[in-house]
C-alpha positions in Angstrom: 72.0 45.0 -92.7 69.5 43.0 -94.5 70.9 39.6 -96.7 69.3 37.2 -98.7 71.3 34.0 -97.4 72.9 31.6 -100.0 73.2 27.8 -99.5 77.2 27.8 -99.8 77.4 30.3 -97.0 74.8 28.3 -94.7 76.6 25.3 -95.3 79.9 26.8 -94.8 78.9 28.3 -91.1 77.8 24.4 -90.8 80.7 22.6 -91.7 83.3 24.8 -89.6 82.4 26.9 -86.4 84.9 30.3 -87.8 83.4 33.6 -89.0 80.9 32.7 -91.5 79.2 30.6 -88.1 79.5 34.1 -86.3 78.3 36.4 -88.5 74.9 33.8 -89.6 74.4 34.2 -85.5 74.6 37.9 -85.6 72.2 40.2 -84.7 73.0 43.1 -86.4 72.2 41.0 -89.9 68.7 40.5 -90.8 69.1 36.9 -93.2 66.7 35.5 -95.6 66.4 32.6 -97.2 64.1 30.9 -99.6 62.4 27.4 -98.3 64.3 25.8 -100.8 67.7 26.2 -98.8 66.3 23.7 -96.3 65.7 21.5 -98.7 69.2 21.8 -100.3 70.2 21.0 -96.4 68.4 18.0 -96.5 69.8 16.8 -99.9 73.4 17.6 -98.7 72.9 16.8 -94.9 75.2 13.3 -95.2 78.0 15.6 -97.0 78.0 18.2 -94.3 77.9 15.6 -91.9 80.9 13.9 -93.1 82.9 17.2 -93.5 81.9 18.9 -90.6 84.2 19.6 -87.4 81.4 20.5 -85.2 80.1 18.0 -82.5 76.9 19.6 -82.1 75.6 20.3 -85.6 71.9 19.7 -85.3 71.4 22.0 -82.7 73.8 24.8 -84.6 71.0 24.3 -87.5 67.9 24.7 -84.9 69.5 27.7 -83.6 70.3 28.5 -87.5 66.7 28.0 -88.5 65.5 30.5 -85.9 67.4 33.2 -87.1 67.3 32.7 -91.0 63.9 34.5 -91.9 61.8 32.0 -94.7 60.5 34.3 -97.5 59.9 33.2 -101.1 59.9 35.8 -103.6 57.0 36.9 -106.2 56.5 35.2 -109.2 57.0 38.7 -111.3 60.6 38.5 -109.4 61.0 34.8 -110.3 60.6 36.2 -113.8 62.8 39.2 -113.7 65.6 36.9 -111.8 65.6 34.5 -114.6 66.6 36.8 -117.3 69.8 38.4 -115.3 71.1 34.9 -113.3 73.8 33.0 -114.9 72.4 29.7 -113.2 69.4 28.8 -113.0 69.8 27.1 -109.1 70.4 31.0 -108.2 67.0 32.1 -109.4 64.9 31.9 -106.0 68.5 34.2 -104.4 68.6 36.6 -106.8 64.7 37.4 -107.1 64.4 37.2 -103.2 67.0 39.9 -103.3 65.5 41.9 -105.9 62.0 41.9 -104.2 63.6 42.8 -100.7 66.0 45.4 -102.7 69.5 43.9 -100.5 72.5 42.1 -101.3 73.2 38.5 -101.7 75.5 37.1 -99.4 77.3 34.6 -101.4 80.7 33.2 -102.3 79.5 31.8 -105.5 81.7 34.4 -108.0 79.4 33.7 -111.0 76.4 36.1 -109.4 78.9 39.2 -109.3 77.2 41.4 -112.3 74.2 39.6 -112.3 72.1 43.1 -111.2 71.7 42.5 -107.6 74.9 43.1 -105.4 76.8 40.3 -104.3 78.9 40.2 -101.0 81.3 37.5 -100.1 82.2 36.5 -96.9 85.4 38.4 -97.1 83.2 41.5 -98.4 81.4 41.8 -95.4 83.4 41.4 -93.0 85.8 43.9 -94.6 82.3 46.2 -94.9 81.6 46.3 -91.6 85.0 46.8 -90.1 84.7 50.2 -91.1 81.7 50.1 -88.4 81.8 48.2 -85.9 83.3 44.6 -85.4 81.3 41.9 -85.2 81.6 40.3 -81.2 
Protein backbone atom coordinates (compact mmCIF):
# COMPACT_ATOMS: atom_id res chain seq x y z
CA UNK A 1 0.00 0.00 0.00
CA UNK A 2 1.34 3.22 -0.96
CA UNK A 3 1.32 6.39 1.97
CA UNK A 4 2.38 9.74 1.90
CA UNK A 5 4.11 9.76 5.48
CA UNK A 6 3.21 12.61 8.01
CA UNK A 7 5.63 14.15 10.50
CA UNK A 8 3.44 13.22 13.65
CA UNK A 9 3.51 9.61 12.60
CA UNK A 10 7.54 9.63 11.88
CA UNK A 11 8.05 11.18 15.06
CA UNK A 12 5.72 9.01 16.92
CA UNK A 13 7.58 5.55 15.47
CA UNK A 14 10.68 7.77 16.91
CA UNK A 15 9.75 8.51 20.21
CA UNK A 16 8.43 4.88 21.21
CA UNK A 17 9.54 1.48 19.57
CA UNK A 18 5.35 0.10 19.43
CA UNK A 19 3.31 -0.31 16.17
CA UNK A 20 3.69 2.89 14.49
CA UNK A 21 7.87 1.87 14.71
CA UNK A 22 6.66 -1.56 13.03
CA UNK A 23 4.52 -0.64 10.55
CA UNK A 24 7.17 2.65 9.21
CA UNK A 25 9.67 -0.69 8.89
CA UNK A 26 7.30 -2.61 6.90
CA UNK A 27 7.65 -3.76 3.66
CA UNK A 28 4.42 -4.24 2.48
CA UNK A 29 3.98 -0.15 2.74
CA UNK A 30 5.49 1.94 0.15
CA UNK A 31 6.02 5.59 2.37
CA UNK A 32 6.69 8.98 1.07
CA UNK A 33 7.54 11.88 2.42
CA UNK A 34 8.37 15.36 1.38
CA UNK A 35 12.08 16.74 2.10
CA UNK A 36 10.58 19.03 4.44
CA UNK A 37 9.87 16.19 7.04
CA UNK A 38 13.65 16.01 7.60
CA UNK A 39 13.78 19.23 8.24
CA UNK A 40 10.85 19.19 10.71
CA UNK A 41 13.20 16.31 12.32
CA UNK A 42 15.91 18.49 12.64
CA UNK A 43 13.79 21.38 14.17
CA UNK A 44 12.31 18.92 16.71
CA UNK A 45 15.29 16.48 17.12
CA UNK A 46 16.09 17.89 20.97
CA UNK A 47 12.17 17.29 21.73
CA UNK A 48 12.26 13.77 20.46
CA UNK A 49 15.31 13.27 22.02
CA UNK A 50 14.12 14.20 25.38
CA UNK A 51 10.83 12.12 25.00
CA UNK A 52 12.13 9.30 23.47
CA UNK A 53 12.42 5.66 25.14
CA UNK A 54 14.68 4.26 22.61
CA UNK A 55 18.45 3.89 23.23
CA UNK A 56 19.37 3.70 19.75
CA UNK A 57 17.48 6.48 18.03
CA UNK A 58 19.88 7.71 15.41
CA UNK A 59 20.37 4.58 13.89
CA UNK A 60 16.29 3.82 14.04
CA UNK A 61 16.20 7.22 11.82
CA UNK A 62 19.14 5.88 9.24
CA UNK A 63 17.25 2.84 8.91
CA UNK A 64 14.00 5.16 8.79
CA UNK A 65 15.52 7.36 6.07
CA UNK A 66 16.26 4.34 3.83
CA UNK A 67 12.86 3.27 3.64
CA UNK A 68 10.80 6.65 3.58
CA UNK A 69 10.95 7.42 -0.33
CA UNK A 70 11.80 11.60 -0.75
CA UNK A 71 9.40 12.97 -3.43
CA UNK A 72 8.13 16.62 -3.54
CA UNK A 73 5.08 17.25 -5.28
CA UNK A 74 4.30 19.54 -8.42
CA UNK A 75 3.73 22.96 -8.13
CA UNK A 76 0.13 22.62 -9.95
CA UNK A 77 -0.49 20.07 -6.80
CA UNK A 78 1.00 22.65 -4.36
CA UNK A 79 -1.77 24.88 -5.76
CA UNK A 80 -4.65 22.51 -5.79
CA UNK A 81 -3.50 21.34 -2.01
CA UNK A 82 -3.75 24.86 -0.84
CA UNK A 83 -7.32 25.43 -1.58
CA UNK A 84 -8.68 21.99 0.22
CA UNK A 85 -5.96 21.89 3.44
CA UNK A 86 -7.17 23.34 6.68
CA UNK A 87 -3.41 24.25 7.56
CA UNK A 88 -1.27 25.45 5.69
CA UNK A 89 1.97 23.18 7.32
CA UNK A 90 -0.13 20.19 5.61
CA UNK A 91 0.13 21.60 2.15
CA UNK A 92 3.37 19.66 0.89
CA UNK A 93 1.15 16.05 2.52
CA UNK A 94 -1.79 16.65 1.07
CA UNK A 95 -0.49 17.60 -2.58
CA UNK A 96 2.13 14.77 -2.38
CA UNK A 97 -0.84 12.59 -1.91
CA UNK A 98 -2.95 14.06 -4.51
CA UNK A 99 -0.10 13.78 -7.15
CA UNK A 100 0.65 10.00 -6.15
CA UNK A 101 -3.34 9.48 -5.92
CA UNK A 102 -2.86 7.51 -2.03
CA UNK A 103 -3.77 8.24 1.39
CA UNK A 104 -2.20 10.21 4.07
CA UNK A 105 -1.18 8.43 6.92
CA UNK A 106 -1.74 10.79 9.63
CA UNK A 107 -3.16 11.24 13.10
CA UNK A 108 -3.64 14.87 12.75
CA UNK A 109 -7.86 14.75 12.76
CA UNK A 110 -8.10 18.20 11.00
CA UNK A 111 -7.04 16.60 7.41
CA UNK A 112 -10.13 14.04 7.53
CA UNK A 113 -12.49 15.82 4.70
CA UNK A 114 -9.82 17.68 3.27
CA UNK A 115 -10.20 15.55 -0.30
CA UNK A 116 -7.48 13.22 0.04
CA UNK A 117 -8.11 10.18 2.35
CA UNK A 118 -6.71 10.15 5.66
CA UNK A 119 -5.66 7.02 7.68
CA UNK A 120 -4.75 7.00 11.27
CA UNK A 121 -2.61 4.71 12.92
CA UNK A 122 -5.49 2.92 14.33
CA UNK A 123 -7.07 2.96 10.63
CA UNK A 124 -4.49 0.96 9.28
CA UNK A 125 -3.87 -1.33 11.27
CA UNK A 126 -7.56 -2.15 11.62
CA UNK A 127 -7.33 -2.03 7.42
CA UNK A 128 -5.06 -4.43 7.08
CA UNK A 129 -6.21 -6.95 9.66
CA UNK A 130 -8.78 -7.92 7.34
CA UNK A 131 -5.51 -9.12 5.22
CA UNK A 132 -2.87 -10.10 6.65
CA UNK A 133 -1.18 -9.00 9.99
CA UNK A 134 1.69 -7.09 9.97
CA UNK A 135 4.93 -9.43 11.47
Amino acid sequence: MKLVVDANVLFAGLIRDGVTAELLCNSRLELFVPQFVYEEYDLHQHEILEKTHRTNIAEFMERIRGILKITQPTAGYLQKAEGITPDAKDTQYIALALQLGCPVWSNDKRLKGCGVPVLTTAELLQKDEKQKPYK
